[in-house]
C-alpha positions as CSV (number, residue, x, y, z in Angstrom):
1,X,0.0,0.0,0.0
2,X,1.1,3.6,-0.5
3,X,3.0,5.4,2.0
4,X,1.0,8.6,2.0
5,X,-2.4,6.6,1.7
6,X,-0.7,4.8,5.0
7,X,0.1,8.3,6.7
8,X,-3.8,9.7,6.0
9,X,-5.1,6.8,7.3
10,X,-2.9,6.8,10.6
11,X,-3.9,10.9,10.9
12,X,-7.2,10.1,10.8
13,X,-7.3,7.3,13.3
14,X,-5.3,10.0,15.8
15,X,-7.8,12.5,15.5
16,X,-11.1,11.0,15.4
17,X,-10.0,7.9,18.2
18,X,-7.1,9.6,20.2
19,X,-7.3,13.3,20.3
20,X,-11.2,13.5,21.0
21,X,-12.0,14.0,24.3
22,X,-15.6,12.4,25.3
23,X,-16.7,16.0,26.5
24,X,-16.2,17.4,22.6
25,X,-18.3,14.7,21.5
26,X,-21.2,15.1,23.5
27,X,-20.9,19.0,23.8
28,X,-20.9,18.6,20.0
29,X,-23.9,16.5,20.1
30,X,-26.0,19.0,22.7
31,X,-24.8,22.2,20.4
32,X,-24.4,20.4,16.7
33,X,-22.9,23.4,14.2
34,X,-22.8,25.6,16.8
35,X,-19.8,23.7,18.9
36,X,-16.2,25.5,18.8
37,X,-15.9,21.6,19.4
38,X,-16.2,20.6,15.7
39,X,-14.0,23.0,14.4
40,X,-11.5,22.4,17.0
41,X,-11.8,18.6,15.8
42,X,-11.4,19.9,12.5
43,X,-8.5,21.9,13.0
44,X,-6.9,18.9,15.1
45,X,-6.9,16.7,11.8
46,X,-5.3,19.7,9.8
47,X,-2.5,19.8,11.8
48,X,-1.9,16.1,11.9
49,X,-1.2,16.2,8.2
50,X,1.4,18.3,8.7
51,X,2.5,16.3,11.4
52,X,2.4,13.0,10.2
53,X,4.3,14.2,6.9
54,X,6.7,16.2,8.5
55,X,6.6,19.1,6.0
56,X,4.8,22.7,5.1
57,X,3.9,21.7,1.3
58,X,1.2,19.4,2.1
59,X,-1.4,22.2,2.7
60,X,-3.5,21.4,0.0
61,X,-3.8,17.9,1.4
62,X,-4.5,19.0,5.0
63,X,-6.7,21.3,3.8
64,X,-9.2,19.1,1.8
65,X,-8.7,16.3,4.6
66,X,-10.4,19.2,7.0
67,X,-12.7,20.4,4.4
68,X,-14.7,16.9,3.4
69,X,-14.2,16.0,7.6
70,X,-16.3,19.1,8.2
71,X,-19.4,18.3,5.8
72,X,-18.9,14.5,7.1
73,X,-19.2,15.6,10.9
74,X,-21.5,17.9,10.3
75,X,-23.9,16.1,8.0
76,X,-23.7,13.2,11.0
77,X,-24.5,15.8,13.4
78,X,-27.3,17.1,12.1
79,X,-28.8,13.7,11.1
80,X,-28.3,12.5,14.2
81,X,-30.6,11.3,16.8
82,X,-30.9,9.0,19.7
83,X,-32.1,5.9,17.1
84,X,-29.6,6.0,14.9
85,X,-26.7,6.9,16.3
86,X,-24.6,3.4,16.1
87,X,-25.5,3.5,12.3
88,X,-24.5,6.9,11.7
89,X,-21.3,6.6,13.7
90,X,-20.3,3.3,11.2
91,X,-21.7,5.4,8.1
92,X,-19.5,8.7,9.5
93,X,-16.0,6.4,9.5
94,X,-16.9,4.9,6.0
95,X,-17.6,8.2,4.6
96,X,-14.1,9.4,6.2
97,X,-12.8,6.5,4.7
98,X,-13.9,6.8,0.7
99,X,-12.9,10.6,1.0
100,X,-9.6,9.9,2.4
101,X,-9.4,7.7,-1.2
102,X,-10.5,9.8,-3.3
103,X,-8.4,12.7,-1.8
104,X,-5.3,10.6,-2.3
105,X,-6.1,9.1,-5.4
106,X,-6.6,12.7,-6.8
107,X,-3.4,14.3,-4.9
108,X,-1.3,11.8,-5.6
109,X,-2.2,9.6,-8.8
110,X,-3.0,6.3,-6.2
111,X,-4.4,3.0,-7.2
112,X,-5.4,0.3,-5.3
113,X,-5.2,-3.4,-6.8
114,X,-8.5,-5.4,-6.6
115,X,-7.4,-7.8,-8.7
116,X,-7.8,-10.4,-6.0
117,X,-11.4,-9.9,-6.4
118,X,-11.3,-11.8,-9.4
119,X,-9.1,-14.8,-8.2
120,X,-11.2,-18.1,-7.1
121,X,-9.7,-18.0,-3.7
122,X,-11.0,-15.1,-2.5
123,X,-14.5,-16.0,-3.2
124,X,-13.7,-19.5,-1.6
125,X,-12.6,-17.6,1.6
126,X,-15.9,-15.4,1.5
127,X,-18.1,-18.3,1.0
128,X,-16.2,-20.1,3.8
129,X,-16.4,-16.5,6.1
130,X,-20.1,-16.5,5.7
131,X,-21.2,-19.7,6.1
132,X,-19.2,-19.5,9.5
133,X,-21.7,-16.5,10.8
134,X,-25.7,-17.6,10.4
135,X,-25.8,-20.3,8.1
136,X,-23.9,-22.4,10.4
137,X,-25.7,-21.0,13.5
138,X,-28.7,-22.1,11.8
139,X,-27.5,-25.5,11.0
140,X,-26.8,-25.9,14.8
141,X,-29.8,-24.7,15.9
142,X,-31.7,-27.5,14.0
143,X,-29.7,-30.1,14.7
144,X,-29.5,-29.3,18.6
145,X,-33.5,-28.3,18.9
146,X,-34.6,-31.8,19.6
147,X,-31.8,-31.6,22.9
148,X,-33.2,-28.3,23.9
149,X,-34.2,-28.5,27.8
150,X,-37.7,-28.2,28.6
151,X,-36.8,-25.6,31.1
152,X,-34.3,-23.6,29.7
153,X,-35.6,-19.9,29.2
154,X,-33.9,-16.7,28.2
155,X,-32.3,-15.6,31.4
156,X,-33.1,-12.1,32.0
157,X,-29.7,-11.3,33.0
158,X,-28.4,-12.3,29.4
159,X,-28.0,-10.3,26.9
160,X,-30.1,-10.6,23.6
161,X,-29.0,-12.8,21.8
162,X,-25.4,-12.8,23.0
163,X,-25.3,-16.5,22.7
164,X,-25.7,-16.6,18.9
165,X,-23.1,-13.9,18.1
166,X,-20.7,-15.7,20.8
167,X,-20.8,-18.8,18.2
168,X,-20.3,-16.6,15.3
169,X,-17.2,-15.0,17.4
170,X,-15.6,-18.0,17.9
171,X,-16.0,-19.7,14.9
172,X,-14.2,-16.7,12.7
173,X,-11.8,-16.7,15.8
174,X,-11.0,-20.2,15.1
175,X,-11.2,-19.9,10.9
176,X,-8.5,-17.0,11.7
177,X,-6.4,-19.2,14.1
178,X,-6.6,-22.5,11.9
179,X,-6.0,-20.6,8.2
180,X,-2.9,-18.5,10.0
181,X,-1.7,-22.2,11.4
182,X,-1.9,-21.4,15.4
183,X,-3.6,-24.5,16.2
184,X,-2.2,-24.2,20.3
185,X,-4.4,-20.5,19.9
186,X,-7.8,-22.8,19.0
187,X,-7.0,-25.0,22.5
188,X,-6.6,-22.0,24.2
189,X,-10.4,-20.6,22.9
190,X,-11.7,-23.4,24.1
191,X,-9.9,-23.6,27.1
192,X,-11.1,-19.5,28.0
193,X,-15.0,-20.6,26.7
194,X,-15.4,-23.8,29.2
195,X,-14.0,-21.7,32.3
196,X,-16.3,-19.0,32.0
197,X,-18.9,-21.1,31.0
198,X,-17.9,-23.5,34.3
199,X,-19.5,-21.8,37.1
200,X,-22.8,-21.4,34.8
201,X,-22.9,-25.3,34.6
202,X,-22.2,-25.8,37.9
203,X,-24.7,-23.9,39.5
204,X,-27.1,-25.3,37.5
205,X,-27.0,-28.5,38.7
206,X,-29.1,-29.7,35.5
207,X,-27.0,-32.9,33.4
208,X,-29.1,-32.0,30.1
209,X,-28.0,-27.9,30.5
210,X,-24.6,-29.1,31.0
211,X,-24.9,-31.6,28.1
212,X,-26.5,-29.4,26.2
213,X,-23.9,-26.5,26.3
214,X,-21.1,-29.3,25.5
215,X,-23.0,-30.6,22.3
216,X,-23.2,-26.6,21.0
217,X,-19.8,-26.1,21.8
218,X,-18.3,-29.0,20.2
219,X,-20.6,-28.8,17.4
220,X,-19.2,-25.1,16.8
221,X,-16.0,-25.5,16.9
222,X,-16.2,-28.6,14.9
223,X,-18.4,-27.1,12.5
224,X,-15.5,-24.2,12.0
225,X,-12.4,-26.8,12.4
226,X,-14.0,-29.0,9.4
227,X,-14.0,-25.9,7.7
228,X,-10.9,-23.8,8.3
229,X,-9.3,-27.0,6.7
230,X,-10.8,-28.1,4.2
231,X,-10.7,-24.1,2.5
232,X,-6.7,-24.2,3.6
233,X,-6.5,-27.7,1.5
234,X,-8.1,-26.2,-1.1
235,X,-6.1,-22.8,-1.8
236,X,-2.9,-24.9,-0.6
């Protein structure tokens, strides 16, 4: 990747996640445009271009940087509301993002390479990514539902569906773990899972809980093992 693309990105990722102070972000939520805030931000991200390049003849850089951060911020700010807050924050860093592309595409003459889009592999590794998240949690689901204890009920101390996207979590973790070849990091997963889930099960007291929980667990991280390595055969 290029060199100044790399600089942007780490200016940006200072400014926006280091050098803003909770207290700008919600005084800039309560006053919106109005906030010195904002434009304090703004000018923060200015003078990290300079910094980060280490020279006076960047301006026009630092300048559009600040420019399309203002109309991001303050488009977000404006749009924003107590509903859709965690989407706009996601939408916010993507929008930095493209512009931070375009700006150095236009500066600088860049170019990524997707090429890899159009190899076989990296299709194999997105099919094998997203079965790993809800199609397999599906699969488990039906094959576990006849096991399902008759008294087993959403705890209200749980968190919605936390179970679900704890599966999906661990399945990537091990489809990381197995395709980077740190097997001893896949023991250690499972290791971390059955303590924490250990005092759970033991209070319990109830064999089919107990059982149950085993079966989904083994199932999971068989489901991901089986294949982790059959897609690392495959692009071998």
């Amino acid at each position: 990747m290029d060199i100044y693309l790399i600089k942007i990105i780490i200016a940006h990722l200072i400014g926006d996640f280091f050098l803003q102070p909770n207290k700008w972000v919600k005084e800039k939520e309560k006053k919106k445009l109005r906030s010195n805030k904002l434009y304090m931000h703004i000018a923060v991200h200015i003078i990290l271009i300079f910094i980060v390049f280490g020279q006076w003849d960047v301006w026009r850089l630092a300048l559009l940087i600040g420019f399309f951060h203002l109309i991001i911020d303050g488009a977000k700010l404006v749009l924003q509301n107590q509903k859709n807050t965690r989407i706009l924050f996601f939408v916010d860093q993507l929008l930095h993002f493209i512009s931070i592309y375009f700006i150095w595409e236009a500066l600088y003459g860049g170019h990524l390479d997707f090429s890899y889009l159009y190899q076989a592999n990296s299709w194999l590794i997105l099919a094998a990514l997203i079965f790993l998240t809800m199609p397999a949690s599906i699969i488990m689901r039906v094959i576990i539902a006849k096991w399902i204890p008759d008294d087993k009920q959403e705890s209200s101390q749980s968190l919605q569906n936390a179970g679900k996207y704890i599966g999906v979590l661990e399945r990537l973790l091990i489809f990381l773990f197995v395709c980077t070849n740190h097997f001893e990091a896949v023991g250690f997963l499972l290791a971390a899972k059955s303590i924490f889930r250990f005092g759970d099960l033991k209070d319990a007291h109830d064999i089919k809980l107990t059982e149950y929980v085993l079966i989904g667990t083994l199932l999971s991280f068989g489901m991901a093992l089986v294949v982790s390595l059959l897609l690392v055969k495959f692009i071998a």
